[in-house]
VEXGUZA-344761 format. One record per atom (N, C-alpha, C): x, y, z; atom name; residue number from 1; chain. Coordinates in steps of 0.2 Angstrom, whole numbers, plus 5000, padded with zeros to 4 digits. Example, Ala and Ser with C-alpha at 12.3 -4.5 7.8 and 13.67 -1.06 7.14 Angstrom:
5066;4972;5039;N;1;A
5062;4978;5039;CA;1;A
5066;4984;5039;C;1;A
5064;4989;5035;N;2;A
5068;4995;5036;CA;2;A
5064;5000;5039;C;2;A
//
This chain:
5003;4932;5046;N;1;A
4998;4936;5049;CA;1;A
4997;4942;5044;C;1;A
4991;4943;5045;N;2;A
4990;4948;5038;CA;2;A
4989;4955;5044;C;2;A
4991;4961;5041;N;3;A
4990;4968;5045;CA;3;A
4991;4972;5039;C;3;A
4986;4977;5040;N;4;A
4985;4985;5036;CA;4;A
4989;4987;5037;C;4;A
4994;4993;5035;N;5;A
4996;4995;5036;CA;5;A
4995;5005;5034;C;5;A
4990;5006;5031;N;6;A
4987;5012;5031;CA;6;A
4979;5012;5035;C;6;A
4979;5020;5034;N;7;A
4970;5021;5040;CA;7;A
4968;5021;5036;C;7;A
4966;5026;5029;N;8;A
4962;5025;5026;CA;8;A
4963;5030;5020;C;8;A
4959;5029;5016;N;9;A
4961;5032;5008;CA;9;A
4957;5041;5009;C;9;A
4961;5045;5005;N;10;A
4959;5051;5005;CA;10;A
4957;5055;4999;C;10;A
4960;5049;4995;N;11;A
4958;5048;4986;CA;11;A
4957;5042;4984;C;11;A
4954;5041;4978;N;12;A
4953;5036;4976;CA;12;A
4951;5036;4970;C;12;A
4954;5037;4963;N;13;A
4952;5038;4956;CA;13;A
4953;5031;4956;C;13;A
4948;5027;4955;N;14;A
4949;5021;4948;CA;14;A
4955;5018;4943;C;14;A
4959;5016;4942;N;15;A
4964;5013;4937;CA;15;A
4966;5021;4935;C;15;A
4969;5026;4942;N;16;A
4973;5030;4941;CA;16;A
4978;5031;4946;C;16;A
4974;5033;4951;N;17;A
4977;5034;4957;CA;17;A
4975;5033;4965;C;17;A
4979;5033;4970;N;18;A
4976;5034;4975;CA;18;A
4981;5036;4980;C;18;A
4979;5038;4986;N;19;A
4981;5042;4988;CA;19;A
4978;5041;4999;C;19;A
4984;5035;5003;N;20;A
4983;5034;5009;CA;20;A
4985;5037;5015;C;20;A
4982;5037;5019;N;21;A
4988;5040;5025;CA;21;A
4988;5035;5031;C;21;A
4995;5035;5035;N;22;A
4995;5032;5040;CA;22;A
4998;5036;5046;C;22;A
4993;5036;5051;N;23;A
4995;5040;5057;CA;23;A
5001;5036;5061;C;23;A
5006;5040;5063;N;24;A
5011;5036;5065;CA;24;A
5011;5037;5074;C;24;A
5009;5032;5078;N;25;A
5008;5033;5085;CA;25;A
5017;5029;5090;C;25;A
5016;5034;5094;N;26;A
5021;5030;5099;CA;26;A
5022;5024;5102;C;26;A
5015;5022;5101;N;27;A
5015;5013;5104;CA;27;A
5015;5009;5099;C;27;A
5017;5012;5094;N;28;A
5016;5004;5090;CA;28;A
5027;5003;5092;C;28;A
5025;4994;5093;N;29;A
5032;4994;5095;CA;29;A
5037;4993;5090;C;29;A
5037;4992;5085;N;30;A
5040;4992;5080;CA;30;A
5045;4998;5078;C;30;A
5042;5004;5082;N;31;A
5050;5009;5080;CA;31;A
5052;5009;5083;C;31;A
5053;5006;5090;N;32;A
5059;5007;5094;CA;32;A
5063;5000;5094;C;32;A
5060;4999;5089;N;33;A
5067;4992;5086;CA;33;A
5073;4993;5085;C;33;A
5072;4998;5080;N;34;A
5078;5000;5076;CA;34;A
5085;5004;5080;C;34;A
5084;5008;5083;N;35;A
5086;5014;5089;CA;35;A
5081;5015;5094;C;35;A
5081;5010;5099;N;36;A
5076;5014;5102;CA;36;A
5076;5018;5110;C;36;A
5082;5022;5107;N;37;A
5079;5028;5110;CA;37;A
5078;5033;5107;C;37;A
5080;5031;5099;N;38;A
5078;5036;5093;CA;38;A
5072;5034;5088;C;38;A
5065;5031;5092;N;39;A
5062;5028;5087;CA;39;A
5061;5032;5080;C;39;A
5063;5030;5074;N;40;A
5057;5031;5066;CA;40;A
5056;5025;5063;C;40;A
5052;5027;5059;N;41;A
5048;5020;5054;CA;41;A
5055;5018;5052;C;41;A
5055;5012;5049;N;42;A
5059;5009;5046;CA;42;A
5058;5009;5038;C;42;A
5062;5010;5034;N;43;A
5061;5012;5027;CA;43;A
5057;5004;5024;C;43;A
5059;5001;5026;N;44;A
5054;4992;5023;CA;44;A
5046;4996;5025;C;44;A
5043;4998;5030;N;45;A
5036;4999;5030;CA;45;A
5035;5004;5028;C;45;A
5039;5011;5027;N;46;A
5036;5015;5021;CA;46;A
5038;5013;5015;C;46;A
5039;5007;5012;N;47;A
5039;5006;5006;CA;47;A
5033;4999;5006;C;47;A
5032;4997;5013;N;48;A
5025;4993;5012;CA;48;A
5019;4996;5012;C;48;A
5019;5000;5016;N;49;A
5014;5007;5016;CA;49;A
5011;5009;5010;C;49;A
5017;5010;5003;N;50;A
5017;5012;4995;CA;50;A
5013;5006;4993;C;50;A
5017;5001;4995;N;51;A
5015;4993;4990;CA;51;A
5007;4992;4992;C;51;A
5005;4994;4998;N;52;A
4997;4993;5001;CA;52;A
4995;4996;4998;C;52;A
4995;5005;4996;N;53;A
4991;5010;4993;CA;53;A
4990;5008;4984;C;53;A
4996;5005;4982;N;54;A
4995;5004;4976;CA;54;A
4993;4998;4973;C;54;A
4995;4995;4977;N;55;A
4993;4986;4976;CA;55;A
4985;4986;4977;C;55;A
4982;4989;4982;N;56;A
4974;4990;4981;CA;56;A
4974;4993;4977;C;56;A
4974;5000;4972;N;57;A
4972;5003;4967;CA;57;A
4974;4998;4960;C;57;A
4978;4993;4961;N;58;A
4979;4990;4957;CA;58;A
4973;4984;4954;C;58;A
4971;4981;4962;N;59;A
4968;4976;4961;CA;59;A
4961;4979;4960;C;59;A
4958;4986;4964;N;60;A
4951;4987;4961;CA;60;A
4953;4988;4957;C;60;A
4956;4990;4950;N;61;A
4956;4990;4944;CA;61;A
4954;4985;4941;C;61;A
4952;4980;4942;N;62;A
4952;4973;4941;CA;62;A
4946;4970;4946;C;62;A
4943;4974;4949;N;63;A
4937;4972;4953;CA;63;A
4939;4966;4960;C;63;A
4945;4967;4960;N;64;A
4949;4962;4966;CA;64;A
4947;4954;4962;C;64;A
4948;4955;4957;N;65;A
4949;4946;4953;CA;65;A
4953;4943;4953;C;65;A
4958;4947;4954;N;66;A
4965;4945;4951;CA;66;A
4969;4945;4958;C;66;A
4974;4940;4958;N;67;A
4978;4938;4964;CA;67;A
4984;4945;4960;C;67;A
4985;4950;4966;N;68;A
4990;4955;4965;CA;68;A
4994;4953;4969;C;68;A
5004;4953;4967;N;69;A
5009;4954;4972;CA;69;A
5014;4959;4970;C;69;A
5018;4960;4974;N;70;A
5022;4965;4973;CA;70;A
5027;4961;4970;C;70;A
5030;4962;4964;N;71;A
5036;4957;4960;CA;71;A
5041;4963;4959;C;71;A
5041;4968;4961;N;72;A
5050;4971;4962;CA;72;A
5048;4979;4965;C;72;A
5055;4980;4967;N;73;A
5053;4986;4968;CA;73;A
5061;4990;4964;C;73;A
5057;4994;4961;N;74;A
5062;4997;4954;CA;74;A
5067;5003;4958;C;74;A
5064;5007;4962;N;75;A
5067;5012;4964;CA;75;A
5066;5012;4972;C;75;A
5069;5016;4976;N;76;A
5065;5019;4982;CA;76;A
5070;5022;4986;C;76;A
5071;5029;4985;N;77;A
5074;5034;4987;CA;77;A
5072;5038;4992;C;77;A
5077;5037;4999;N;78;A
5073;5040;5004;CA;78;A
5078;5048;5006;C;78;A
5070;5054;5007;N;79;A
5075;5061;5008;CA;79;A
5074;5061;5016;C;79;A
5070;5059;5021;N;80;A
5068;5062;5027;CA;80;A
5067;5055;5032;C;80;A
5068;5055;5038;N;81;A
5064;5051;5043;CA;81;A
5058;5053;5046;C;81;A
5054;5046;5046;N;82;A
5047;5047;5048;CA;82;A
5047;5045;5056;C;82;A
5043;5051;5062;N;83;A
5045;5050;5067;CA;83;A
5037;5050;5072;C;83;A
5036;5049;5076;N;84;A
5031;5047;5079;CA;84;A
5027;5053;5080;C;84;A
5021;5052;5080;N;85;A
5015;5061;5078;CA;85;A
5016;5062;5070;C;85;A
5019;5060;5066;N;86;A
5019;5062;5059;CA;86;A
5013;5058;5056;C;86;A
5011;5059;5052;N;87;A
5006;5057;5048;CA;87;A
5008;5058;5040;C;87;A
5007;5052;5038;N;88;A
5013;5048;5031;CA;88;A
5006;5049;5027;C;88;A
5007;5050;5021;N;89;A
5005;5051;5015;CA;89;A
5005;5048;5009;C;89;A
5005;5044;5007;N;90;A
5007;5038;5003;CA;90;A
5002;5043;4997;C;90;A
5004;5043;4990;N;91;A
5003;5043;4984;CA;91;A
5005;5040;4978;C;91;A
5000;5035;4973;N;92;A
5001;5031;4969;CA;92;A
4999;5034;4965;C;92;A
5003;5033;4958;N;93;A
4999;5034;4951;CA;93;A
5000;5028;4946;C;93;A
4996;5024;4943;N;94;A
4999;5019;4939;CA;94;A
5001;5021;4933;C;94;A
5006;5019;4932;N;95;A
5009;5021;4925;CA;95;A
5008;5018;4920;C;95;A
5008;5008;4920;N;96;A
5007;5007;4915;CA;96;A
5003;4999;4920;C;96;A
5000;5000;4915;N;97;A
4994;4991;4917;CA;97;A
4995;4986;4909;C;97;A
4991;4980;4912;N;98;A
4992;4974;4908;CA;98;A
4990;4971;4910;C;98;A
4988;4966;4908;N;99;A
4985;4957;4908;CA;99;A
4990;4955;4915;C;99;A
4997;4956;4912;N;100;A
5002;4954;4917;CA;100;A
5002;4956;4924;C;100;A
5002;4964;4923;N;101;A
5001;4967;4930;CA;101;A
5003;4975;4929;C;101;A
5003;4978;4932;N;102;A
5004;4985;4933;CA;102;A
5012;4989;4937;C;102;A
5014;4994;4932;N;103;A
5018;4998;4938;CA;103;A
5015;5004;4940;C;103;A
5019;5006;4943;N;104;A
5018;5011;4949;CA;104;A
5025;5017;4950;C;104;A
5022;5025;4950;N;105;A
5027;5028;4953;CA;105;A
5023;5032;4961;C;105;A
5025;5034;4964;N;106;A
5023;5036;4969;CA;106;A
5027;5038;4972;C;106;A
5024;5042;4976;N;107;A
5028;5047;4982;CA;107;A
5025;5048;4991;C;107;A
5031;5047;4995;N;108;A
5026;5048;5002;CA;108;A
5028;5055;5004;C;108;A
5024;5058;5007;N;109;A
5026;5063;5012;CA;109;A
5022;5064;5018;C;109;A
5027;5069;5022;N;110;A
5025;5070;5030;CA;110;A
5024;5078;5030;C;110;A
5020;5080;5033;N;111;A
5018;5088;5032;CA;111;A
5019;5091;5025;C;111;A
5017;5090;5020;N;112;A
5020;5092;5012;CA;112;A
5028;5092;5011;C;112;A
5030;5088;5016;N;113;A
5039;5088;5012;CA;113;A
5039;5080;5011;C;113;A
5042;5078;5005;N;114;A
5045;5073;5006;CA;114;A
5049;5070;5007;C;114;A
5047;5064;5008;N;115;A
5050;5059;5014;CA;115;A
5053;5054;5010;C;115;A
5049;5050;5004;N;116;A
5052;5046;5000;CA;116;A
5048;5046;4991;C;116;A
5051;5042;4988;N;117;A
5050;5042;4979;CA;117;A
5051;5036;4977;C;117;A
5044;5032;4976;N;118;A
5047;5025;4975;CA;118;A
5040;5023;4968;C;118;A
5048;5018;4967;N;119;A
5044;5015;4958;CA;119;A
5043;5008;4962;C;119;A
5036;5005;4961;N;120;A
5035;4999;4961;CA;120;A
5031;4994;4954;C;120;A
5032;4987;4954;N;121;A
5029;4985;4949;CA;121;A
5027;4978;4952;C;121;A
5020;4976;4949;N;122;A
5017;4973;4952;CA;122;A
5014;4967;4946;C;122;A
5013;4963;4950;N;123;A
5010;4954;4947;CA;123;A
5004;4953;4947;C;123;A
5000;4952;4942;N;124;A
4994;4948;4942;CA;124;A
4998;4940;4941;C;124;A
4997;4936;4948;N;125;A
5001;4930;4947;CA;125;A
4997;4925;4944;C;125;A
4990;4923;4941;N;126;A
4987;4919;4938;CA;126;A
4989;4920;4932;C;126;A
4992;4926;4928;N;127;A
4992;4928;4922;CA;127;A
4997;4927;4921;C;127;A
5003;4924;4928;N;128;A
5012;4925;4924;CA;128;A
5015;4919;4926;C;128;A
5012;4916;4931;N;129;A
5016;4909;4933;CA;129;A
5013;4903;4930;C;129;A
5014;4902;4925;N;130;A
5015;4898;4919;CA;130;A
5016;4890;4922;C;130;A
5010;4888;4924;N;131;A
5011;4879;4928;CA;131;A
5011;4878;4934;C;131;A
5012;4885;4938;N;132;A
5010;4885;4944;CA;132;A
5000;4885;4946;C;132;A
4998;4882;4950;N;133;A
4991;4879;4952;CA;133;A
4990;4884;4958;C;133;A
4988;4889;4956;N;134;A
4984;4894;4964;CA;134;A
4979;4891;4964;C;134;A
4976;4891;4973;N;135;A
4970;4892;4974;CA;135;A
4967;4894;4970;C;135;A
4960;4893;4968;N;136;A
4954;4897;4964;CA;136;A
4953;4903;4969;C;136;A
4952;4904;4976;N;137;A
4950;4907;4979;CA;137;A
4953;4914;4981;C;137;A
4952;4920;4981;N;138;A
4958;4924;4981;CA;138;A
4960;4928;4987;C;138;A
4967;4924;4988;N;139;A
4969;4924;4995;CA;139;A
4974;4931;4994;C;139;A
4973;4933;4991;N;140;A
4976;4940;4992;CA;140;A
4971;4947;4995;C;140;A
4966;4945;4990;N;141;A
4962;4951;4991;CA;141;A
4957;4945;4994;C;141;A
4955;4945;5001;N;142;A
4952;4940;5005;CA;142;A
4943;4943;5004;C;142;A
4937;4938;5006;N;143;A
4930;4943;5007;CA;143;A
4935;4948;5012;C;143;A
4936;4944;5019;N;144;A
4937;4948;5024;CA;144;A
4940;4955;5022;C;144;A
4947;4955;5018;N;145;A
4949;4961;5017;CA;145;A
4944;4966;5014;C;145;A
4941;4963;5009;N;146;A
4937;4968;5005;CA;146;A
4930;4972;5006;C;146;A
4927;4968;5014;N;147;A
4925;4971;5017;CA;147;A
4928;4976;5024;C;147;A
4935;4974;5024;N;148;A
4938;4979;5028;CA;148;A
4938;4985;5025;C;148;A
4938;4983;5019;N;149;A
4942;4990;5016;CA;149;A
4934;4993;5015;C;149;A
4930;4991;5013;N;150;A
4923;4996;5013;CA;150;A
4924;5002;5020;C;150;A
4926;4999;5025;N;151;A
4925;5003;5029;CA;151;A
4927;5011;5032;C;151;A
4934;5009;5027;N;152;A
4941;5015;5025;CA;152;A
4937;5020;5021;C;152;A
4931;5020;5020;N;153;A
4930;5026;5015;CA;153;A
4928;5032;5020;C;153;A
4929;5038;5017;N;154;A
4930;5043;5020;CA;154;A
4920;5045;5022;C;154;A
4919;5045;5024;N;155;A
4910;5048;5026;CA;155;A
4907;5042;5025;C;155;A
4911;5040;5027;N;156;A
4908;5030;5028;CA;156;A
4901;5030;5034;C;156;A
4896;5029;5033;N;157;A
4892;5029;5040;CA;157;A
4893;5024;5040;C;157;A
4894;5023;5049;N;158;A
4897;5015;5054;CA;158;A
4887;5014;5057;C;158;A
4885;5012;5055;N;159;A
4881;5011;5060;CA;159;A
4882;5008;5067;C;159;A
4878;5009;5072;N;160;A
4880;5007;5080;CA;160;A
4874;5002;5080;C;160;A
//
C-alpha cells in the first residue's frame, strides 16, 4: 500500500532543498501502538516523513525519470517526542547528487525545537543495479503520485 506521509510542502527550491510538514492528529491509530495510553510518532515515521521530503526533492531534480529509493540511512539522532496536536517540520538539504543518487542532511522540528537530525542517502536504482531489469515504467514516482503532488502546492486553486 502506498501512503503519504506529509501534507504538503512549505518550500521547495529545486536540487536544493525542501521543506514539509505533517500535522499530527489523535486518530490516526498508529500512535497508540507503541504505549497507548502514551501515544507519540514512532521514530521509523519521522524518519520516513525525512525520506518522503527528500526523496521527492530528489526525484524532481531529475524531473521524476529516475526510479528513487532510500539505500541507507547514515545518521538519525533523535532529541524530543512528537505528540498528537504538534505539527512536524521536516527540512531537506541535498548535499551531494550524482548519476548514482543523492545524499541528504536534514532536520525535523515541532514548534522551532528540535525533534530529530538525520543523514539519509539515496539510489537512482536504474543507474546502480547492474543486471537487474526494472520495469520501464516508474513505479516509484507513479502519474498518480505526481499528480497528487501537484495538489500539495501552497495557493494551489482546487477547482470545485
Amino acid at each position: 500500500m502506498r501512503w503519504i506521509w506529509i501534507d504538503k510542502f512549505v518550500e521547495f527550491t529545486p536540487r536544493t532543498s525542501a521543506t514539509a510538514v505533517k500535522n499530527v492528529s489523535l486518530a490516526e491509530e498508529h500512535l497508540h501502538d507503541l504505549y497507548p495510553a502514551f501515544p507519540i510518532v514512532p521514530h521509523s515515521l519521522i524518519v520516513e516523513g525525512m525520506a518522503q521530503t527528500a526523496g521527492i526533492l530528489v526525484g524532481e531534480a531529475r524531473n521524476f525519470s529516475e526510479k528513487v529509493i532510500l539505500a541507507k540511512i547514515g545518521r538519525a539522532t533523535f532529541h524530543r517526542l512528537v505528540r498528537p496536536g504538534d505539527t512536524i517540520v521536516f527540512s531537506a538539504r541535498i548535499d551531494q547528487m550524482s548519476e548514482q543518487g543523492a545524499s541528504i542532511t536534514g532536520t525535523v522540528t515541532v514548534a522551532s525545537r528540535l525533534v530529530a537530525e538525520i543523514e539519509l542517502m539515496f539510489s537512482h536504482i536504474d543507474q546502480n543495479m547492474a543486471g537487474l531489469e526494472f520495469p520501464d515504467h516508474n513505479f516509484v514516482f507513479t502519474e498518480q503520485f505526481t499528480e497528487l503532488l501537484k495538489t500539495y502546492r501552497i495557493n494551489a486553486s482546487i477547482p470545485l
